[in-house]
C-alpha positions in Angstrom: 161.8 199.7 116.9 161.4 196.4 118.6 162.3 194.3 115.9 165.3 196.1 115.2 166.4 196.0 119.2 164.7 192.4 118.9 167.1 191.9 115.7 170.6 193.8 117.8 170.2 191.9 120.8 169.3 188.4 119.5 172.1 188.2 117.1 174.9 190.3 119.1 175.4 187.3 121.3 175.0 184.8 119.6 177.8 186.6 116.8 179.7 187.2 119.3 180.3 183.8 120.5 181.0 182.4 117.1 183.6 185.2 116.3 185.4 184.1 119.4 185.1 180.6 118.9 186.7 181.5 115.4 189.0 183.9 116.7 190.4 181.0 119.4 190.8 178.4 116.8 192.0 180.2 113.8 193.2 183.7 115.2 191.9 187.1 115.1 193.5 188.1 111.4 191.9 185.1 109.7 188.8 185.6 111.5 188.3 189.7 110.6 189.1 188.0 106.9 186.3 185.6 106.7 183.5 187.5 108.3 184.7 190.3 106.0 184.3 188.0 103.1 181.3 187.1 104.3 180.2 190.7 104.3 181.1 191.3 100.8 179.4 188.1 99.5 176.2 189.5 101.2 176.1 192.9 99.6 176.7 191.2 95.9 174.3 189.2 96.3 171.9 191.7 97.9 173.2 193.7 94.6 172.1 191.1 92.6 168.5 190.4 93.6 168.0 194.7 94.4 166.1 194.7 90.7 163.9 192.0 91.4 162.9 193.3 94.7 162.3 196.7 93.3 160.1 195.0 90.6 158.5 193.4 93.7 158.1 196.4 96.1 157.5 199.7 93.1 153.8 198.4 92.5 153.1 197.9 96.2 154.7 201.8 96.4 153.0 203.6 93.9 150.1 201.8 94.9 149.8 203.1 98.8 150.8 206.4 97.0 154.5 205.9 98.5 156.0 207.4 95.2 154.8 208.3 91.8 156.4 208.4 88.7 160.1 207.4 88.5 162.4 210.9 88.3 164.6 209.7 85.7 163.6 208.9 82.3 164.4 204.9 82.4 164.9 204.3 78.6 161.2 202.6 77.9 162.2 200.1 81.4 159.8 199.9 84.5 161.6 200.3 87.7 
């Protein structure tokens, strides 16, 4: 819990400033445009690297005795 309230109120300020240093120079529409952008270029390429942390993290998992066997029959690939 601390790094997440750590995590909100470092970065809140800090975001908020350069939005309206954004917003100031180059408008409010353009700057909701760009930091949506922004947004979407995150998630793909969280999207893209998601198999090779789950390659990372599923050992770690089963491991600790987090999960066990996949559910789903995977076709012969490990998860």
């Amino acid at each position: 819990m601390s790094f997440y309230t750590m995590a909100f109120f470092g970065t809140v300020p800090i975001g908020s400033l350069l939005g309206g240093v954004m917003a100031d120079r180059y408008g409010a529409m353009n700057t909701v445009l760009v930091t949506g952008v922004v947004c979407l270029a995150g998630s793909a390429w969280f999207a893209y690297k998601l198999p090779a942390i789950r390659e990372v993290v599923r050992p770690i998992y089963r491991e600790r005795g987090i999960i066990t066997v996949p559910a789903v029959d995977t076709g012969g690939k490990t998860l």
